[in-house]
N, C-alpha and C positions, 0 to 999 in steps of 0.2 A: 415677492418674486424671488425664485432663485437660477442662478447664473452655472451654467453647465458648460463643461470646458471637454473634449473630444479631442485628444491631441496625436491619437494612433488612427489610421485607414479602418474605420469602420461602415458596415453595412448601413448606409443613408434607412433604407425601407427599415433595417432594424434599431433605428431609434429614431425612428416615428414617430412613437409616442411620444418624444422628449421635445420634438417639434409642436405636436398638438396639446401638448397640457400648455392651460393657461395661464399655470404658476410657474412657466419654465422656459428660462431663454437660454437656446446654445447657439454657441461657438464651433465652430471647426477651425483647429492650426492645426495643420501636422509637419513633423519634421522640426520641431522647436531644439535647439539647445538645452541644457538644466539651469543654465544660465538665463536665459530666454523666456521658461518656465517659472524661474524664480522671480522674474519680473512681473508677472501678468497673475499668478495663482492666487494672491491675494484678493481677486477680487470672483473667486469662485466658490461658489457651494458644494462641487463635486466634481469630481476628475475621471474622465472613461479613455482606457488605454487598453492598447493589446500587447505586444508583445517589445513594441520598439523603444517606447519609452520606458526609462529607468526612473519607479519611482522613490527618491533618494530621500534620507531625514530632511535634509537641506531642503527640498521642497514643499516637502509637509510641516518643516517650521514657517517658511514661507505662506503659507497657504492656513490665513488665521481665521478662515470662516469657512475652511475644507472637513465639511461632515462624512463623506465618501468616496473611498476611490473603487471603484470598478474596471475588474479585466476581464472582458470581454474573449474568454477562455477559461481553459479546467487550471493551468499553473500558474502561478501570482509570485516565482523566483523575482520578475523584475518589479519586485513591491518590496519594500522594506517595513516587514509586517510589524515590527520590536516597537519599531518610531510610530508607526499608524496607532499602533495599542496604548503606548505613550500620551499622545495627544487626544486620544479618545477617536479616534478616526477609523470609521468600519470600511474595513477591506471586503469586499464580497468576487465573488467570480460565476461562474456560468457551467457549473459540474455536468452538465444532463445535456447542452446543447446539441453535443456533435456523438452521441452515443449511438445513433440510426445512419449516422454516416460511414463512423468507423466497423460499424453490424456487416453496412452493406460492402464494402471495401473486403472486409473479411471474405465475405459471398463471392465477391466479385475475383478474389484471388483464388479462392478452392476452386470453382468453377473453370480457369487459368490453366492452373497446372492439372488440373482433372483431364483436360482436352487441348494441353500444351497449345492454347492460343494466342500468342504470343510468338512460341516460335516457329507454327504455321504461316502466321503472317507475313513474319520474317521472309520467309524462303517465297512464300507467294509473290511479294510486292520485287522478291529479286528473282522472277522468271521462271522459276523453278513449280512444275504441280506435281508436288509429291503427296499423295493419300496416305501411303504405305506406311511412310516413319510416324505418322500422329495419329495413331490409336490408343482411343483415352479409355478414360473409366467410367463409368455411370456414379452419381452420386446415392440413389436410392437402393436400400438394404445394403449401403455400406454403415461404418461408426465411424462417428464423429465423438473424439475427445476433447474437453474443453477446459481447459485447464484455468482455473478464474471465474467464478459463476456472478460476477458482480452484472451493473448493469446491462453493460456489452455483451460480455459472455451468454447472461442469459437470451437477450434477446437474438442470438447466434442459434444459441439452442432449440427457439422457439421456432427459428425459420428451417433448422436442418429437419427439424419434424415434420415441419410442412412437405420438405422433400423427400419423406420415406424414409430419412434415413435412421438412425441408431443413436442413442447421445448416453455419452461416458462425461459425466462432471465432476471437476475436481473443485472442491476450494476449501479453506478450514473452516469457513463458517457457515456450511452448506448441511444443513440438519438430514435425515431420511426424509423426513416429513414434506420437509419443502421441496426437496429433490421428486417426491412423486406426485408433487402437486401439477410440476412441471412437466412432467413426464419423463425425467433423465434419470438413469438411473446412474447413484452415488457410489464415486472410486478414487482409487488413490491413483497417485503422479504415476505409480510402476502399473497398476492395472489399466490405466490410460495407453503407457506405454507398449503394455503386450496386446491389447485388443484393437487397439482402434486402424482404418484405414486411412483417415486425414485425422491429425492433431490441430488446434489452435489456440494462442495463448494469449489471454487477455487480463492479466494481474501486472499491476504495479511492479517498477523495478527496486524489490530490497536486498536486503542479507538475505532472506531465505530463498528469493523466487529467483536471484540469481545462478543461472545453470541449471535454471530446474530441470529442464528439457535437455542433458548432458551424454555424456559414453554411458555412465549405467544403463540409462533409459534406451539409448539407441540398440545398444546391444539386447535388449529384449525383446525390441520391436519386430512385426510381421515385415517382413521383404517385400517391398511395392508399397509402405508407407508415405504420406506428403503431408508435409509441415507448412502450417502459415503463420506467419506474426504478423500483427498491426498491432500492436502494443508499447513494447520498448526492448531497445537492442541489448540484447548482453541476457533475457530472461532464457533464449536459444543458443546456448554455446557454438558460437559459431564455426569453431575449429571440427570440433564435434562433428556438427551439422556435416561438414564439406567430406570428412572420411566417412560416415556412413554413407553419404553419394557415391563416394570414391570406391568404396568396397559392394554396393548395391542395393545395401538395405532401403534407403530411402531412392524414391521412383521422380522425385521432383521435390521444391520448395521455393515457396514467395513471399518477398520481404518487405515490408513497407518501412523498417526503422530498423538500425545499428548499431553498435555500439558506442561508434564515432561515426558522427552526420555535419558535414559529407563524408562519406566512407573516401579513402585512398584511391588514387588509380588503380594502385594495382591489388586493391584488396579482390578475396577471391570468387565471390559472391557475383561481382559483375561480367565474369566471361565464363563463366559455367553454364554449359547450355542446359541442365536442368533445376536452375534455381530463378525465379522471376523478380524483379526488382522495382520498386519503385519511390519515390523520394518525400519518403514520412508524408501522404498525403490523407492519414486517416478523417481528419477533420474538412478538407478540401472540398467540399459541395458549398452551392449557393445557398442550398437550404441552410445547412449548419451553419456559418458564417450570420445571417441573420437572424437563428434561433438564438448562438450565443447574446447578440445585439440585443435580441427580441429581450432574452432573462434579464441581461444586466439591466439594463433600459428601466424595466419593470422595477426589478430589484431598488435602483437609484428613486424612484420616485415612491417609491411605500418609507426608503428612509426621510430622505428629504419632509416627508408631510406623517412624519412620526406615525409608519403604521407599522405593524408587523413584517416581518420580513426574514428569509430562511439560509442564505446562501452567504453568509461572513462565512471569513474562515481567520479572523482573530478574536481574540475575547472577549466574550460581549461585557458588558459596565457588572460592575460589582461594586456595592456599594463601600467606601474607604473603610469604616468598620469593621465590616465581614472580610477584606481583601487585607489588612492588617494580620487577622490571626490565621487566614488560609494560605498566604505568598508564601509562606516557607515550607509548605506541606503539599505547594503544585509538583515540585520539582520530583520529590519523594513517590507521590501518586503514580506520576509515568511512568518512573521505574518499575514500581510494583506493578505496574500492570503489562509488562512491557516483558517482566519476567517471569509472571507468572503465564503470560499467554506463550510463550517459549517451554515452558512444563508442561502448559495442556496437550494432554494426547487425544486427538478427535476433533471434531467441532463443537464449538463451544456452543453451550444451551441457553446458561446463565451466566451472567458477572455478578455477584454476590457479595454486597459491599458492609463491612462492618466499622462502625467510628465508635471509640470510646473515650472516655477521657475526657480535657479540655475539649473537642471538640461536639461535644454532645449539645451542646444549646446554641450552636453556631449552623448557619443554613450553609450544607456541605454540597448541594448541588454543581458551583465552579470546582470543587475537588474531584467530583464524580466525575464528573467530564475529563480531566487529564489521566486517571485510572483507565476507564472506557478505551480513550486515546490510545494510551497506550495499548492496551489488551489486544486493540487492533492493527496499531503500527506496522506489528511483526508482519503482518501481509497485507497492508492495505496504503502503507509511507504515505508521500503526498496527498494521496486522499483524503485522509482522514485529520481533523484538526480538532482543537477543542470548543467550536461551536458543531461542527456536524457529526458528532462521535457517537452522538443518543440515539440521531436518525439514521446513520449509516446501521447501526447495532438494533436497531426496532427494523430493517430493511433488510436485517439478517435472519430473521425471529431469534436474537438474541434478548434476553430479558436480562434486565439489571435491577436488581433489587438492592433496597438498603437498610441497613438495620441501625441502630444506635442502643448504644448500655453507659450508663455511666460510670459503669467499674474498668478498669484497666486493668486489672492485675497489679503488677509492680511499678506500670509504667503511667507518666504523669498524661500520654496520649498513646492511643494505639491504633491503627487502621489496618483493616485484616480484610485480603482480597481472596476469593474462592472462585474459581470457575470449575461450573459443572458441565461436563459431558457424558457422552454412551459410555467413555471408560472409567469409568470414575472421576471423583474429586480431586481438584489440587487446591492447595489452599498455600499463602503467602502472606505474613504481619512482618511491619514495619514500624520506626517510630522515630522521633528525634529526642537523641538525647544532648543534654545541655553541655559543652566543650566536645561532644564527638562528634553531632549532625546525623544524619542519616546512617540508620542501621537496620538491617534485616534482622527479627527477631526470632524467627519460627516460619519451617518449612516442613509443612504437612503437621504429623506430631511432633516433630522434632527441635527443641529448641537451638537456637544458633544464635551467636552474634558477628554480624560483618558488615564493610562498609557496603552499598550495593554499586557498585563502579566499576569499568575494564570491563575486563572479562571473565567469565565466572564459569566454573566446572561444578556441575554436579552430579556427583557420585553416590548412587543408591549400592547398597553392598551388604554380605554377613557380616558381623562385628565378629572378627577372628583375627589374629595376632598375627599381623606380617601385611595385612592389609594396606595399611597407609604406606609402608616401607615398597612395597612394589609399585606403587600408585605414582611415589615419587621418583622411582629410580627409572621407570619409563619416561615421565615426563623430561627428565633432566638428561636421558640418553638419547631423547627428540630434541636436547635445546628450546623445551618450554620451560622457562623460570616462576620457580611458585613464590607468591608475592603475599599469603595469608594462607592459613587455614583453618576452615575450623569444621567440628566433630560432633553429629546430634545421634543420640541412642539413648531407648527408652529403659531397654530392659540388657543387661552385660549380655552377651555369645549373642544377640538379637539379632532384627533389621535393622541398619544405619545409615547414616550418610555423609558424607564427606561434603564440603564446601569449600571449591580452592578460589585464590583472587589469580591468575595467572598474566604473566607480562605480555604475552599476545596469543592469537588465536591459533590452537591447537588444528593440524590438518587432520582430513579424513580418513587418511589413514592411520593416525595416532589414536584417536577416538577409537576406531577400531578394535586397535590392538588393547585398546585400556578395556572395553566391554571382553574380550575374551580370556583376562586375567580370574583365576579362580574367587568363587563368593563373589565376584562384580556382578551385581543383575542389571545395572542401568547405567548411561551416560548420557548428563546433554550439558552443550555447551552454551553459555547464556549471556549474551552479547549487549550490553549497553551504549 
C-alpha cells in the first residue's frame, strides 16, 4: 500500500483515481505549516500540491519514504527541485493541462476587443443604449499573428482558421514544413508586426521574448491593430503598448497577465478604456483544474508502481558510474547549447551532437539532454528541463543526432555542438581543461580559447588593421568594460572574429553602432 498526502485545494473529481486504486490511500490536509508538514511527511509515499505549499529540503529530508512530489500545474518554483534530485525524488507537473483553457481565453479576448464587449456592457447595465460608439471588426479575412507556435499558439492558430481568418506564425523552432502542415504561414516578429490585424502572444518570459512586442514593432504596425496576451507580462512592453493607444496605432488591447500581478492602482492599463483587463485567469476553468489533477494523479501512480512515466521535470537516475564522469560536463553542455542556439540564425532543423575523447565509451544520453536544454532555453525558459528537452525538441521536428570519434584532436575530451538550419550551419566545441575548467574551443572554423561565462560579444568581421581598436574604443565610449578577448582567423586580410567576455550587457543601441563600423559584418550578443 501506498500513503498519498494532498496538502494544496485540489480538484476532488481529479484525483479520483488516487481514491479508487487499491494500492492507494490519501489524505487531504490543507493549510498545513512546513513545520506541520515535517511532522506527518514521514509517513508518505508521495506529495501533491499546487501552488500554496512550499516544498522545502527540510521536507523532503523529512519525508524518508517520499518517491514523488507532484504539482498539479505547468511551474514547480515552490518545489525545491536541487534537494528532490538529491534524494532521488521525482518532481513531475502537469504541462498540457490547462493549454485548451488558456486557447480559449485567448478566443475569448480577441473576440472582446474585436466588439468592445466589455465596454458595451459597461455603459448598458449604467442606462446608457448607445449602438453608435461600439462598432467592431469582424474576425474572418482578417490575420492573425502568433507569436509562439508551442502548444497554445498552435492550437490558437487551428481555431482562427476555423474562423476564416489569416494566420502569421512566428517561433524559432517553427520549420516551413510544419508551418504548412498547419496551415499558417511562417514570419518573423517584424512581418507579424506589419501585417497582422489582431497579434497574440504565447511564448515564455526570457531574455529574448522580453519586449518582443516593443516601439520597433508598434511603429510598423497597420493603424486599427489589437493586441492580446495570456501569456506572461513584460513579453508586451507595456509602456510601448499604452503610446501606440495613445497616438492611434493600436484600436484596443487585452490582458490577462503583467508584469507585476497584482498590477498597481494606478497602473495604466486599468482605466484605459481601450485596453481589457483581466486577473491572470488563463488556466481558470473547471475543466483545466481537473485535467491538471487528472495528469498529475496519473502521473503519481505509474511512479509509485514503477511504470513508465513522462512528465519529471528533474533528472531522472543516472547510474553513479556514468554520473561520476558526466557531472562535470552537465554544466558545460548547457552553455554550449545555450550558445550556440543564440548564433542560430532561423529555425533550428537539427542539434548535432559530436563527443570525443574520454567520453566515447561513456553512455552520453544525461549530457545530450542538458545541450538540447539548453539549445532550447533561449526561447522556451521554464518550459523546458532536462527530462522533457528530447520531447519538447521531437514536438518541434527538431532532430538531434549524435556522433562519437575517439580522437580529439589535442584535447583529452571534446564536445562539439552544430545546429542546422535554412541558413546555414553554426557549429560550437567546448572542453575542460585540467586547472582552467570550461572553455570554448572553436567557433565555426575558427579556433578560440575562452572561459564561456557573463556575457559574450561576437564579432564576425574583415581581418584589417584598426579593427579591434574601433571595436574597443566604442565599447569603452558606451561604458562597456571588456573583460577578455580573443581573436579566430583562418587565413591573414581574411573572414574573422572577435570574441569579447564583457562586464555587462551592451544596449541596442551600442550593438548598433558596432554593426555599422567598417569590415563589421555581424554582431550578437550572447548571454549566459
Amino acid at each position: 500500500m501506498f500513503k498519498v498526502l494532498v496538502s494544496d485545494p485540489i480538484s476532488d473529481m481529479g484525483i479520483q483515481q488516487l481514491h479508487d486504486a487499491p494500492d492507494i490511500t490519501v489524505d487531504k490536509k490543507t493549510g498545513l505549516t512546513e513545520d506541520e508538514l515535517v511532522a506527518i511527511i514521514g509517513d508518505y509515499d508521495a506529495l501533491l500540491v499546487r501552488s500554496q505549499t512550499k516544498v522545502t529540503e527540510r521536507i523532503m529530508q523529512a519525508g524518508s519514504k517520499l518517491k514523488v512530489v507532484g504539482r498539479a500545474g505547468v511551474g514547480v518554483d515552490n518545489i525545491d527541485l536541487e534537494a528532490a534530485t538529491k534524494r532521488g525524488i521525482v518532481v513531475i507537473n502537469a504541462p498540457d493541462g490547462n493549454t485548451i483553457a488558456t486557447c480559449e481565453l485567448t478566443f475569448a479576448m480577441m473576440m472582446a476587443i474585436a466588439r468592445q464587449i466589455p465596454q458595451a456592457y459597461k455603459k448598458t447595465v449604467g442606462g446608457e443604449w448607445d449602438r453608435k460608439t461600439f462598432v467592431g471588426v469582424e474576425l474572418r479575412n482578417k490575420t492573425l499573428g502568433v507569436v509562439g507556435m508551442g502548444r497554445i499558439g498552435s492550437e490558437v492558430a487551428k481555431r482562427a482558421k476555423a474562423f476564416g481568418m489569416n494566420v502569421i506564425g512566428y517561433d524559432p523552432f517553427l520549420s516551413e514544413e510544419r508551418a504548412e502542415k498547419m496551415g499558417v504561414k511562417l514570419g518573423s516578429v517584424n512581418d507579424i508586426a506589419a501585417q497582422a490585424d489582431f497579434i497574440t502572444v504565447h511564448t515564455p518570459l526570457t531574455n529574448e521574448t522580453r519586449g518582443i512586442i516593443g516601439k520597433d514593432q508598434f511603429a510598423i504596425m497597420k493603424k486599427g491593430v489589437r493586441i492580446i496576451n495570456c501569456a506572461r507580462g513584460g513579453i508586451v512592453d507595456e509602456k510601448a503598448l499604452i503610446d501606440a493607444i495613445d497616438s492611434g496605432i493600436v484600436a484596443g488591447a487585452a490582458f490577462d497577465v503583467f508584469v507585476e500581478e497584482p498590477p498597481a492602482p494606478d497602473h495604466p492599463f486599468l482605466n484605459n478604456p481601450k485596453i481589457i483587463v483581466t486577473p491572470h485567469l488563463g488556466a481558470s476553468t473547471v475543466e483545466a483544474q481537473e485535467n491538471v489533477a487528472i495528469d498529475v494523479s496519473e502521473e503519481v501512480l505509474h511512479i509509485l508502481r514503477d511504470e513508465p512515466f513522462k512528465n519529471a521535470v528533474n533528472m531522472p537516475p543516472v547510474p553513479a558510474s556514468v554520473l561520476n564522469i558526466l557531472q562535470p560536463y552537465f554544466n558545460l553542455g548547457e552553455k554550449l547549447g545555450r550558445i550556440a542556439g543564440q548564433m542560430a540564425d532561423g529555425a533550428v532543423k537539427e542539434i548535432h551532437v559530436s563527443y570525443s575523447g574520454e567520453l566515447m565509451d561513456v553512455d552520453v544520453s544525461p549530457l545530450t539532454r542538458y545541450i538540447v536544454k539548453g539549445v532550447l532555453t533561449n526561447h522556451l525558459a521554464g518550459e523546458v528541463n532536462i527530462v522533457n528537452a528530447m520531447h519538447l525538441a521531437k514536438n518541434r521536428d527538431v532532430n538531434v543526432v549524435i556522433q562519437k570519434s575517439a580522437a580529439a584532436q589535442t584535447f583529452k575530451n571534446l564536445v562539439t555542438v552544430t545546429l542546422k538550419t535554412k541558413n546555414g550551419d553554426r557549429t560550437l566545441s567546448g572542453t575542460l581543461l585540467s586547472g582552467y575548467g570550461e572553455r570554448i574551443v572553436q567557433i565555426d572554423q575558427y579556433p578560440v580559447d575562452i572561459s564561456p561565462e557573463g556575457t559574450l560579444l561576437l564579432v564576425s568581421h574583415n581581418d584589417k588593421p584598426g579593427i579591434i581598436g574601433r571595436v574597443g574604443t566604442l565599447l569603452g565610449n558606451n561604458d562597456v568594460n571588456i573583460a577578455s578577448m580573443q581573436v579566430g582567423r583562418k587565413v591573414v586580410g581574411g573572414s574573422a572574429i572577435m570574441l569579447l567576455t564583457i562586464d555587462k550587457q551592451a544596449s541596442d543601441e551600442v550593438l548598433a553602432e558596432l554593426t555599422k563600423l567598417p569590415e563589421i559584418m555581424n554582431v550578437k550578443e550572447l548571454a549566459l
